[in-house]
N, C-alpha and C positions, 0 to 999 in steps of 0.2 A: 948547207950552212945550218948549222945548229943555234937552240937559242943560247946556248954561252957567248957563240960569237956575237951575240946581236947583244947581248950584256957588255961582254967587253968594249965593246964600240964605244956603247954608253956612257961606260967607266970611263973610258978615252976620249971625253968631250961631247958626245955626243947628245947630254941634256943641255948642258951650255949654250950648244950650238941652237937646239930647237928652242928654248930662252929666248935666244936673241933673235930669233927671225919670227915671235910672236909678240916679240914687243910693241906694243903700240896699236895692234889689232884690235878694232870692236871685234863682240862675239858674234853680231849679224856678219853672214859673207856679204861680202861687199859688191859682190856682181848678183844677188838675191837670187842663187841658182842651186840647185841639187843636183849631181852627178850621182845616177844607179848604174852601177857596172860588176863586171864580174870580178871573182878574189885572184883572175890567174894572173901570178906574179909577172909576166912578160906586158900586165899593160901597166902603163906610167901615166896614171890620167893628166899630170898638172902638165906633162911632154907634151903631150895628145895636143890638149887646149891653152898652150904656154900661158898654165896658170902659174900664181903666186898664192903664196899660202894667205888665206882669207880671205879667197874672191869665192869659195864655192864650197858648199858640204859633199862630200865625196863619201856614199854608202853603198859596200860593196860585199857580196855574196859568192856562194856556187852558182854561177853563169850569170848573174846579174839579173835577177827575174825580183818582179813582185811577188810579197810575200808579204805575211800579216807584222814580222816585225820591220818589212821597210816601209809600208803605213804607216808606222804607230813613229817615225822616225822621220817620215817626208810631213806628218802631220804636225809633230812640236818643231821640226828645221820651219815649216808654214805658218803656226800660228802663234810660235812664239817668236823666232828669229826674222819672221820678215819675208823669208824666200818665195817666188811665187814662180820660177819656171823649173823645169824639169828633166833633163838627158838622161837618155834610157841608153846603153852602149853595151851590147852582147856581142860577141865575136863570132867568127868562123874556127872551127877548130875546137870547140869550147868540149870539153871533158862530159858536159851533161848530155850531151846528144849518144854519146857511147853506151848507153844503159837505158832502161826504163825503169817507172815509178816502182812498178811491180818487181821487176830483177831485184833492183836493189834493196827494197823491203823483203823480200822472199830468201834472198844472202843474207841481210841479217837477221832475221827471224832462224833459221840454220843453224848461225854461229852464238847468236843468245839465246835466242828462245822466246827473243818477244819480237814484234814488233814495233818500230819507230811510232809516232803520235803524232809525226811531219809528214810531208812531200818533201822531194828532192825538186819537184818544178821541171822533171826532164824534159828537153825535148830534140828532134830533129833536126827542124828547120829554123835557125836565129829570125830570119825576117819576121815567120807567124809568131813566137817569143814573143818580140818586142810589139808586134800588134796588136797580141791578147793583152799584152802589159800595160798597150797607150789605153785600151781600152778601159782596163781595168782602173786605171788609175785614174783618168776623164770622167768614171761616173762613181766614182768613191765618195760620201758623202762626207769625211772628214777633211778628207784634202778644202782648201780655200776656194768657193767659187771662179775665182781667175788663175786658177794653174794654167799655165798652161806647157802639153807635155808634148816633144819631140824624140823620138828612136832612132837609133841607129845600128848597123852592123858594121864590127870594124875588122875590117881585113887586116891581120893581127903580123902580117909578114910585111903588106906595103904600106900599114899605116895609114889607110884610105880608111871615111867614113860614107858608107851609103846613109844616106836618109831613106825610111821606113814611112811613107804617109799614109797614115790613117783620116780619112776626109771625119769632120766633125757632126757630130751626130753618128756617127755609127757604131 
């Protein structure tokens, strides 16, 4: 699908529609929660957690990984909106595990001539992912002292969520 199709949508009701199903919404979510998860189109977070639109901030990446711009993101969703929990949800199957940091700076370095200023966050294994992630996030100093953050890996064919626990303090 191209984005003309996603224009024409639009053109065909489709601002109308998201109008109306934001009417009435405060701009805090209303479940005080942030959803990190990955950009692959096969997941439906609001299906996942039969949300409704403005129960939850939904911030979403290559594999769903911590990054300096979902900080700066889970930090204003936290200290201005109100939010104070956390879901972390990387899949099985996830496109980043298929390469590494190095591969893929070294390709494009190849084809431009520079290299990226990013990480790509690759990894192997979803569980350690989301553990370096709860980690990371549990001792970030911007986040609100009462975050608090839970992981998951979501088997992306049966729809099942494993919980990832990271005991506290660690």
């Amino acid at each position: 699908m191209s984005a003309d199709e996603l224009i024409k949508r639009y053109e065909a009701g489709g601002g109308r529609l998201a109008a109306a199903n934001a009417e009435g919404l405060a701009v805090p979510p209303s479940l005080h929660t942030a959803v990190v998860t990955c950009m692959d189109s096969r997941i439906d977070v609001f299906a996942l957690f039969k949300m409704e639109i403005g129960e939850a901030h939904v911030l979403r990446n290559a594999g769903g990984v911590v990054t300096d711009d979902v900080i700066r993101s889970l930090t204003i969703s936290q200290r201005q909106l109100g939010t104070r929990d956390v879901l972390l949800v990387q899949h099985n199957g996830c496109g980043l595990t298929t390469f590494t940091d190095d591969e893929f700076c070294e390709e494009l370095a190849a084809e431009t001539g520079m290299r990226p200023s990013w990480r790509t966050h690759a990894f192997r294994d979803p569980a350690q992912s989301v553990r370096r992630d709860i980690t990371q996030l549990r001792h970030d100093p911007f986040l609100h002292p009462d975050t608090r953050v839970r992981g998951f890996v979501l088997d992306i064919h049966a729809g099942v969520l494993d919980e990832v626990v990271v005991p506290e303090g660690a």
